[in-house]
Residue, then its C-alpha position, 0 to 999 in steps of 0.5 A: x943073515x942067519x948064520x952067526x959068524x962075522x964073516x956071514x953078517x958081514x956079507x949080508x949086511x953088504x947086500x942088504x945095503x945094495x938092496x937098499x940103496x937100488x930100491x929105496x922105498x922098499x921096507x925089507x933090505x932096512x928090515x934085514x939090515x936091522x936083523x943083521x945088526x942085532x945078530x952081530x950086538x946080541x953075538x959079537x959086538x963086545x966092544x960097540x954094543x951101543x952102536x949095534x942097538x944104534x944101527x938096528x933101531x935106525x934101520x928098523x925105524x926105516x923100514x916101519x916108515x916105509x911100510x908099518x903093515x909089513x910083518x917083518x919091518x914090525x919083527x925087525x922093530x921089535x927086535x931093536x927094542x930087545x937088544x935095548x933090553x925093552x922086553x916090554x917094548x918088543x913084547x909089544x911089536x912081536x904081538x903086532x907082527x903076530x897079529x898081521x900074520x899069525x903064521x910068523x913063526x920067529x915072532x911067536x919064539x920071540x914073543x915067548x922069549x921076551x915073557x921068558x926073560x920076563x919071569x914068564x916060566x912055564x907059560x913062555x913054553x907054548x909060544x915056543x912050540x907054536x913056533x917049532x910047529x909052524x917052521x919045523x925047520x927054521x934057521x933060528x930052531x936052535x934059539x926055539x929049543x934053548x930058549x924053551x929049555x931055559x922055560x923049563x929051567x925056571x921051573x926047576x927041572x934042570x934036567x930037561x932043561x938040559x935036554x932042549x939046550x942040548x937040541x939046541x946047541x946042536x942045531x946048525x948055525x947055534x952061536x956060541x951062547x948056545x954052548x954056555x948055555x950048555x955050560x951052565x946046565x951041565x954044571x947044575x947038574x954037577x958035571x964040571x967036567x963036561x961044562x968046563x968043556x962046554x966053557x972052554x969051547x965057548x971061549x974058542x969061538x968067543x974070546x971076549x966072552x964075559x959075565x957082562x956079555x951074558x946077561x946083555x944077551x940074556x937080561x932075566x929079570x927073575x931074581x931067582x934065574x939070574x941068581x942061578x946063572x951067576x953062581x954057575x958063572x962064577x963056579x966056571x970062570x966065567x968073570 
């Protein structure tokens, strides 16, 4: 479930769905499925965006009823409230998840990810390195460092900004996101051809890529940073 291609989610979501149906009553598989489904709404589904936050809320619900104290049932519920661009609402659950166990290192990087794409800035960061600290090695780090370099970004230093994009983009399993948002940094730097190699790359691994696309997965409520990243869009092509 932590790999981003088709293939990956596919056969996870196959065996989460065993899983669920040999254990009914048990929170985790409709936790995971709820996982899985975000992952293909937030990376693939160009085409049923809708149905993906349909079947990740569904199945997120799911396991909130089957057991509301368990951690990641409260992760996987927030996460559904993200991809329906509830930041507030997800804000909300990751802090749950937090509080029923403080070490869930992917709630910590989420939590700081909804306050990021809030206007959070600066202060998103520690809850960033509060995650990279508890799971050094986690299958989601990638999404840790980008999503602190675009913390940074906000504050307007492009250029380590452009570094923790870049240790993200490099980190196995990055979706293709990772290479836009390397894209962008790249072009704010002024080195068109490198991020119209970046975009190039994206495409191959994304060919519905789109503006709408983008701020659907990336919804910055700061006026400024969307205004940023819709000019460097537009400078690269991206409609």
């Amino acid at each position: 479930m932590y790999r981003a291609s088709r293939h990956d989610l596919a056969t996870a979501q196959s065996l989460f769905t065993a899983a669920s149906r040999d254990a009914p009553d048990f929170a985790r598989p409709h936790a995971a499925l709820s996982f899985v489904h975000f992952q293909n709404a937030f990376v693939h589904d160009a085409k049923d965006r809708t149905g993906g936050q349909t079947r990740a809320q569904a199945a997120a619900v799911k396991a909130m009823e089957l057991d509301s104290l368990d951690p990641f049932s409260n992760y996987a519920y927030a996460r559904a409230h993200w991809i329906r661009d509830d930041l507030d609402g997800a804000d909300e659950w990751f802090s749950r998840c937090i509080a029923l166990n403080p070490n869930h290192a992917q709630a910590h990087y989420a939590r700081s990810a909804m306050r990021m794409l809030g206007g959070a800035g600066h202060d998103a960061i520690p809850g960033f390195d509060r995650a990279t600290t508890l799971s050094p090695f986690d299958p989601l780090r990638y999404a840790m460092l980008a999503s602190r370099g675009l913390s940074v970004l906000a504050d307007g230093d492009v250029a380590e900004a452009r570094r923790w994009i870049e240790r993200g983009r490099r980190e196995p399993n990055a979706h293709s996101w990772l290479d836009l948002l390397a894209a962008v940094a790249a072009d704010l730097q002024g080195e068109r051809s490198v991020a119209g190699r970046l975009v190039a790359t994206t495409r191959k691994r994304d060919s519905a890529l789109s503006r709408t696309r983008f701020f659907q997965a990336f919804p910055f409520r700061d006026p400024v940073m969307r205004a940023t990243f819709d000019d460097a869009l537009e400078r690269l092509g991206v409609h």
